[in-house]
C-alpha positions as CSV (number, residue, x, y, z in Angstrom):
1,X,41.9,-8.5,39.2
2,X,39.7,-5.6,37.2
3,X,40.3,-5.6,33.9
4,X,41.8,-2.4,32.8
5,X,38.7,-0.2,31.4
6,X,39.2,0.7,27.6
7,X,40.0,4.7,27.1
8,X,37.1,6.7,26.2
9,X,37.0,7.9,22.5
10,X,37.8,11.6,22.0
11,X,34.6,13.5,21.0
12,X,35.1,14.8,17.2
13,X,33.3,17.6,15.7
14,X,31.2,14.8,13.4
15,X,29.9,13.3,17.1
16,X,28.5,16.6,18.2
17,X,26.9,17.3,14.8
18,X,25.1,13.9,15.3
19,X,24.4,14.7,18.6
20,X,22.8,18.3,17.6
21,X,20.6,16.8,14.6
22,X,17.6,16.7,15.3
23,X,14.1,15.7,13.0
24,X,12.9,17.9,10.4
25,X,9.6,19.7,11.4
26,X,6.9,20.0,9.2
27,X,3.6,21.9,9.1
28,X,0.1,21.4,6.9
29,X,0.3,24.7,4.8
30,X,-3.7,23.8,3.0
31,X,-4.9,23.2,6.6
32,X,-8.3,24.7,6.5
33,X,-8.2,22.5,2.9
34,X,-7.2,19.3,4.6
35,X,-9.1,19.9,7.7
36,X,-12.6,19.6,5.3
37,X,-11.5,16.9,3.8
38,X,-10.8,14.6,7.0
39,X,-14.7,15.8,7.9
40,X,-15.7,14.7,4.1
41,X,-14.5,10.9,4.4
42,X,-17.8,10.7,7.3
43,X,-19.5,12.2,4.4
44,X,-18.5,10.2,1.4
45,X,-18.8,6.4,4.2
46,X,-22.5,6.7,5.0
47,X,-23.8,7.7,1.7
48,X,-25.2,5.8,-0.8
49,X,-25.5,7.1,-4.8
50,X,-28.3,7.3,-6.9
51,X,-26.6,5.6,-9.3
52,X,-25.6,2.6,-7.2
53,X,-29.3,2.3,-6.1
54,X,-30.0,1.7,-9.5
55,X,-28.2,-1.2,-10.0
56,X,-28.6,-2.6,-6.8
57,X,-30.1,-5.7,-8.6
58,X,-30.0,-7.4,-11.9
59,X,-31.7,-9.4,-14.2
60,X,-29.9,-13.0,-14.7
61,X,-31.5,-14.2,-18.2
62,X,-31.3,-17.6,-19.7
63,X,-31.7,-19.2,-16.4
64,X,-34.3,-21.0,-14.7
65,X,-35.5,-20.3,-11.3
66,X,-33.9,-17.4,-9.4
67,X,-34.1,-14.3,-12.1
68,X,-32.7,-11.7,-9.3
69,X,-29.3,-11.1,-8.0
70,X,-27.9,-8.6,-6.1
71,X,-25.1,-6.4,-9.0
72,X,-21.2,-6.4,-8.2
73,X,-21.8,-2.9,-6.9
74,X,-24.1,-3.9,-4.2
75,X,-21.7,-6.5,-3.0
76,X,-18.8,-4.0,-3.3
77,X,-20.7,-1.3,-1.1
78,X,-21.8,-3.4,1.2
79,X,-18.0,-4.8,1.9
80,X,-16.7,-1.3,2.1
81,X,-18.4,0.0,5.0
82,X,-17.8,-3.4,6.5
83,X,-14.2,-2.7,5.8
84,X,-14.1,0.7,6.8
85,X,-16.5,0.7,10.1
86,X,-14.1,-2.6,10.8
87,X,-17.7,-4.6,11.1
88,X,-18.7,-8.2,11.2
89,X,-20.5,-9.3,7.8
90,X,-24.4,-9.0,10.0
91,X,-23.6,-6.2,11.5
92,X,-22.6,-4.9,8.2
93,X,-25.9,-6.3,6.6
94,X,-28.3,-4.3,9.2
95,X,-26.1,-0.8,8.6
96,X,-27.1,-1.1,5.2
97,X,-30.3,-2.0,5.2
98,X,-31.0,0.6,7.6
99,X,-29.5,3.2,5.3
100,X,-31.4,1.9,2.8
101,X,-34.8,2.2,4.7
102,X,-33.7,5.4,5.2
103,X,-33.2,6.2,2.1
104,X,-37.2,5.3,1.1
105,X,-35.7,2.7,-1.1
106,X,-37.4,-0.7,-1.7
107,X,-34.4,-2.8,-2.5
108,X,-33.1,-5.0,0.4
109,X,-29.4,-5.6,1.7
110,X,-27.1,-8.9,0.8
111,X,-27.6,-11.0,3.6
112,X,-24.1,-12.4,5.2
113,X,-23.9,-15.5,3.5
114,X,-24.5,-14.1,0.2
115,X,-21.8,-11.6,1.1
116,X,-19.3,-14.1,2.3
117,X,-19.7,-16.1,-0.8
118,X,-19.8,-13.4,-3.2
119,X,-16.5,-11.9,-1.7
120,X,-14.8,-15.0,-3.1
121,X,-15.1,-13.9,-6.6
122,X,-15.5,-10.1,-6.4
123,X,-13.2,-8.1,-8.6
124,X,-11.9,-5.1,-7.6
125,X,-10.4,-2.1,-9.4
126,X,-8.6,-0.1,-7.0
127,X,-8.1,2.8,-9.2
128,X,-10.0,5.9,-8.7
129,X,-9.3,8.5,-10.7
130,X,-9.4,8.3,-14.5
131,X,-6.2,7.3,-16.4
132,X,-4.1,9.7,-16.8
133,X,-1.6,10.3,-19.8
134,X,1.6,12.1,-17.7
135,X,4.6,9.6,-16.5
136,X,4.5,7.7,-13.0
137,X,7.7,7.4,-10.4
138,X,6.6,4.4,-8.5
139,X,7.6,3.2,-5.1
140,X,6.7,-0.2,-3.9
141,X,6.9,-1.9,-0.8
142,X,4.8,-4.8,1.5
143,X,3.6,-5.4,5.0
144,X,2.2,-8.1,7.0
145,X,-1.6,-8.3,7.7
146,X,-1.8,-10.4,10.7
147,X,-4.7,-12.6,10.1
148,X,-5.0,-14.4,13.5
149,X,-3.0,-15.2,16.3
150,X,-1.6,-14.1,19.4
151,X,-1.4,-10.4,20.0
152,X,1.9,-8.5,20.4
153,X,1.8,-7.9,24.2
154,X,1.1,-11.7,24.4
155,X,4.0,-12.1,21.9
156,X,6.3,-9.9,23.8
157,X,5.7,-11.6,26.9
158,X,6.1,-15.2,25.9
159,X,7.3,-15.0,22.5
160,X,6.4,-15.8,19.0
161,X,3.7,-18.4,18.8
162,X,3.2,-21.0,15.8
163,X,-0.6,-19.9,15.8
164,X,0.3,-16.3,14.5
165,X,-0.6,-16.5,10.7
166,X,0.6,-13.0,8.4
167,X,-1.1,-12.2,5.1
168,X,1.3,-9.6,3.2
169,X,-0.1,-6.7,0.8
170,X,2.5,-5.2,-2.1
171,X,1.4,-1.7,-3.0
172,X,2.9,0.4,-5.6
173,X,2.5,4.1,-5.2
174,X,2.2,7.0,-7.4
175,X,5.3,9.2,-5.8
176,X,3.7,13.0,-7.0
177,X,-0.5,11.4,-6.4
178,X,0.1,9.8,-3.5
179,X,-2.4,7.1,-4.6
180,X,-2.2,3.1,-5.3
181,X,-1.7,2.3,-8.8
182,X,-1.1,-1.7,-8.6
183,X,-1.7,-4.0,-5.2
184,X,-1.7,-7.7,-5.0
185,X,-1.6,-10.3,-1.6
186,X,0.4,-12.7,-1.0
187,X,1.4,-15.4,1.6
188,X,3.3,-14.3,4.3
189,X,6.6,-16.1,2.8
190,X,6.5,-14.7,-0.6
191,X,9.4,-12.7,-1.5
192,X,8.9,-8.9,-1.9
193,X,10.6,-9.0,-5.6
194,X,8.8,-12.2,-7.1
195,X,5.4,-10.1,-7.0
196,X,7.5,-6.8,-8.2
197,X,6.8,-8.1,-11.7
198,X,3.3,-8.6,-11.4
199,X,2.6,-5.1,-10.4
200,X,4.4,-3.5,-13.1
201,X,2.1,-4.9,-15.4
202,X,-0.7,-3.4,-13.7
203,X,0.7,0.2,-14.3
204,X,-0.4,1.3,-17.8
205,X,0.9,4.4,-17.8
206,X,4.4,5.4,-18.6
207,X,7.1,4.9,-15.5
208,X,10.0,7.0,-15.3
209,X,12.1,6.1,-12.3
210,X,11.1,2.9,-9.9
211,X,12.2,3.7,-6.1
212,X,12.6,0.3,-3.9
213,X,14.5,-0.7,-1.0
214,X,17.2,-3.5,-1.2
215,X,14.5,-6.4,-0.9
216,X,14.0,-5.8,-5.0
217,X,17.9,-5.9,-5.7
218,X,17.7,-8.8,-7.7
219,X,18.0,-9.2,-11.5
220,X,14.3,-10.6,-12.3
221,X,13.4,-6.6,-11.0
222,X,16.0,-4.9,-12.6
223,X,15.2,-6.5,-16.1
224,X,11.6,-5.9,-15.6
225,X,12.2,-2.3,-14.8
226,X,14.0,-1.9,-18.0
227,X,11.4,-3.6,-20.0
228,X,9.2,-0.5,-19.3
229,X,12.2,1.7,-20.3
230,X,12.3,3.5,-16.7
231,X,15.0,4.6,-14.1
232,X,15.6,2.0,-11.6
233,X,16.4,3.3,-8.5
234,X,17.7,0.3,-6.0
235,X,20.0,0.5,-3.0
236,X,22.6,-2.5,-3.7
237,X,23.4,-4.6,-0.9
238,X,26.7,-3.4,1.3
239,X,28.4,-6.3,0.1
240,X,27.6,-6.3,-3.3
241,X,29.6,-6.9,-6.2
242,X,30.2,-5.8,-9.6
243,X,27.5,-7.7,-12.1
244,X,28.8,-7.1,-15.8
245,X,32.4,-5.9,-15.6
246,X,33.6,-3.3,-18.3
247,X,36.1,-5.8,-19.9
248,X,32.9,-7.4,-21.5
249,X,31.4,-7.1,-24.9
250,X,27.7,-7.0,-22.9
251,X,25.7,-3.1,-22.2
252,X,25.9,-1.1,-18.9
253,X,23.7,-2.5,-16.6
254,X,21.8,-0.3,-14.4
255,X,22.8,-1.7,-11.1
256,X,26.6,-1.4,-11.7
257,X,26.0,2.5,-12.3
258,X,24.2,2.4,-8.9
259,X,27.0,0.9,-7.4
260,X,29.8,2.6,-9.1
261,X,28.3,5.9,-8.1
262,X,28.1,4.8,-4.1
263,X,31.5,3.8,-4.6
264,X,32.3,7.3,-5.8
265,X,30.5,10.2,-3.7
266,X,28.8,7.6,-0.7
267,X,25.5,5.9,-0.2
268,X,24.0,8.8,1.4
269,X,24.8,11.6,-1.5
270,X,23.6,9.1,-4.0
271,X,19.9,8.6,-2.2
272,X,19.8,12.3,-2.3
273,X,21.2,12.6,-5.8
274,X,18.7,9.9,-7.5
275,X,15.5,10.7,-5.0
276,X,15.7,7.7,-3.7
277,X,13.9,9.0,-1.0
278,X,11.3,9.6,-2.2
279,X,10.3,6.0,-1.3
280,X,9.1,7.0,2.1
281,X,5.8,7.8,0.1
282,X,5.5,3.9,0.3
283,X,5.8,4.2,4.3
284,X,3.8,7.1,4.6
285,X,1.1,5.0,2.5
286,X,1.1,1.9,4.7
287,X,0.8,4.4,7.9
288,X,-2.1,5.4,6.7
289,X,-3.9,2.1,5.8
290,X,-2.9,0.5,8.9
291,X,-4.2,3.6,10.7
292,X,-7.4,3.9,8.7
293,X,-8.4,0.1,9.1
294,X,-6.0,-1.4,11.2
295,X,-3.1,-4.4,11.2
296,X,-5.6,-7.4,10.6
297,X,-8.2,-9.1,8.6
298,X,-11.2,-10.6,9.8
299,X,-11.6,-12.8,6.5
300,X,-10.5,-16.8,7.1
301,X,-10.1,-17.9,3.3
302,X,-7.9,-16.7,0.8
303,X,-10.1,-15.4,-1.2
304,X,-11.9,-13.5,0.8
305,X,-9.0,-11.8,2.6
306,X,-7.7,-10.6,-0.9
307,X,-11.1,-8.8,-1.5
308,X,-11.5,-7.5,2.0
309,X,-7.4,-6.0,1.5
310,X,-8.2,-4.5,-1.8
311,X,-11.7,-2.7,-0.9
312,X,-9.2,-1.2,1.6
313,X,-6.8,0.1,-1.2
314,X,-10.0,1.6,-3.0
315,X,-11.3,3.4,-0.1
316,X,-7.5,4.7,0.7
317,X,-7.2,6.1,-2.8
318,X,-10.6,7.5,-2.6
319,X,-9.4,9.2,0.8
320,X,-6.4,10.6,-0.9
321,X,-8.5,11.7,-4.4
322,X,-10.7,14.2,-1.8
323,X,-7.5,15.6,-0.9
324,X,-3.9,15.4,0.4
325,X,-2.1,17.8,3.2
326,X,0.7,19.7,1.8
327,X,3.2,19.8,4.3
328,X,6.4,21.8,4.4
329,X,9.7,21.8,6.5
330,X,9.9,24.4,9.4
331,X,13.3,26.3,9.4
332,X,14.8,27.0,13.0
């Protein structure tokens, strides 16, 4: 025998709303602005400054031998196109030194090895623009950087393979720049709030509110938050509980208000009320690096795949210093 089939739910006014909301639409307002500044990234890839040129090469004193070696900033150059033109170290190594003979200059491009090895120890600063004074909201989130393996139609078809090794990159955004004020890589089975700590410390400037998602609802985030006197802004989990009840002598902790405000006008009011959303700057970011240079690194130590992922942060902030589209939503 058929089983009886289940009576269809009546419709309700709230299904039909869902079923007549549809995506905001929005539209570049600076587009003759923005559209100049897509063509000045070309611009600002393939030229090399005066000033770099300069200190191409430096003097190493107090040691015999070898009294020449090629600056920080001729390592760092070098890397960057390789980076951005998503090039192999040699190929990398004749771009430049054609540019370079182009240029009518006499000084000579870092060979490969002497870029692979000097990669290990680079240090990059992935800020830009000059400190500023005002207050930072931060968002911060992570992604995986697939550093070899299997690729996903591969992966689709026969499933996940042991071979597929992930890199993952925390970035904290500025929420009104749009830029990358702290970065750090980690292994792929770090957790997202263990490195939270570390890049608050890289944020000099004051922070007003902190925008994450529910990976960083734990209490080593919360208490670093309030260390630097700011707004934390966390979605608890949908089973979470009261941390410091009322009944006890101890402050108001932060998370309780989160979660006794949820409780009171709904999870949804409360994102909108605290701009929690706000974090999708994060997302936004990351669709832009992976776009820009794409989901992998080329890099096979640890050391090396940390420089190669932070060079991408500094040209992604330089990207977003020539100039960000401001978008707006388009009323029906």
């Amino acid at each position: 025998m058929k089983k009886p089939s289940k009576p269809k739910k009546p419709k309700t006014p709230a299904t039909d709303q869902k079923k007549k909301a549809k995506k905001k639409k929005y539209k570049v307002r600076n587009w003759k602005a923005y559209n100049e500044m897509l063509v000045n990234r070309g611009r600002l890839m393939v030229h090399i400054s005066p000033e770099a040129l300069e200190g191409w090469v430096e003097i190493r004193t107090g040691e015999p031998g070898h009294q020449q070696q090629f600056s920080d900033t001729a390592i760092e150059t070098v890397l960057s196109i390789q980076q951005y033109f998503r090039l192999p170290l040699r190929a990398a190594e004749g771009v430049v030194s054609r540019m370079l003979t182009s240029l009518g200059s006499t000084v000579k491009a870092p060979d490969y090895s002497t870029l692979c090895k000097r990669a290990k120890t680079l240090t990059v600063d992935i800020r830009v623009r000059e400190r500023r004074s005002e207050s930072i909201h931060l968002v911060v989130d992570s992604s995986g950087i697939k550093v070899y393996g299997e690729g996903e139609w591969k992966t689709r078809q026969h499933g996940i393979s042991k071979r597929r090794t992930w890199k993952k990159i925390h970035l904290g955004f500025d929420a009104d720049m749009g830029d990358v004020v702290a970065a750090d890589v980690t292994h792929n089975d770090t957790h997202d709030s263990q490195v939270f700590p570390n890049l608050l410390q890289q944020v000099s400037e004051k922070i007003t509110q902190v925008s994450n998602d529910g990976a960083y609802d734990t209490h080593d985030c919360y208490d670093a938050i309030a260390a630097r006197g700011a707004k934390a802004v966390i979605p608890p989990r949908k089973d979470a509980k009261i941390w410091i009840h009322g009944n006890t002598n101890a402050g108001k902790h932060a998370r309780d208000e989160n979660l006794r405000r949820i409780r009171k006008v709904g999870r949804k009011q409360w994102k909108i009320d605290s701009g929690y959303h706000r974090r999708s700057h994060a997302e936004n970011g990351f669709f832009r690096y992976k776009t820009i240079f794409g989901d992998r690194v080329s890099a096979r130590t640890n050391e090396n795949q940390r420089t190669a992922l932070l060079l991408r942060v500094k040209i992604l902030n330089r990207f977003t210093l020539l100039g960000m589209p401001e978008s707006y939503a388009v009323t029906a």
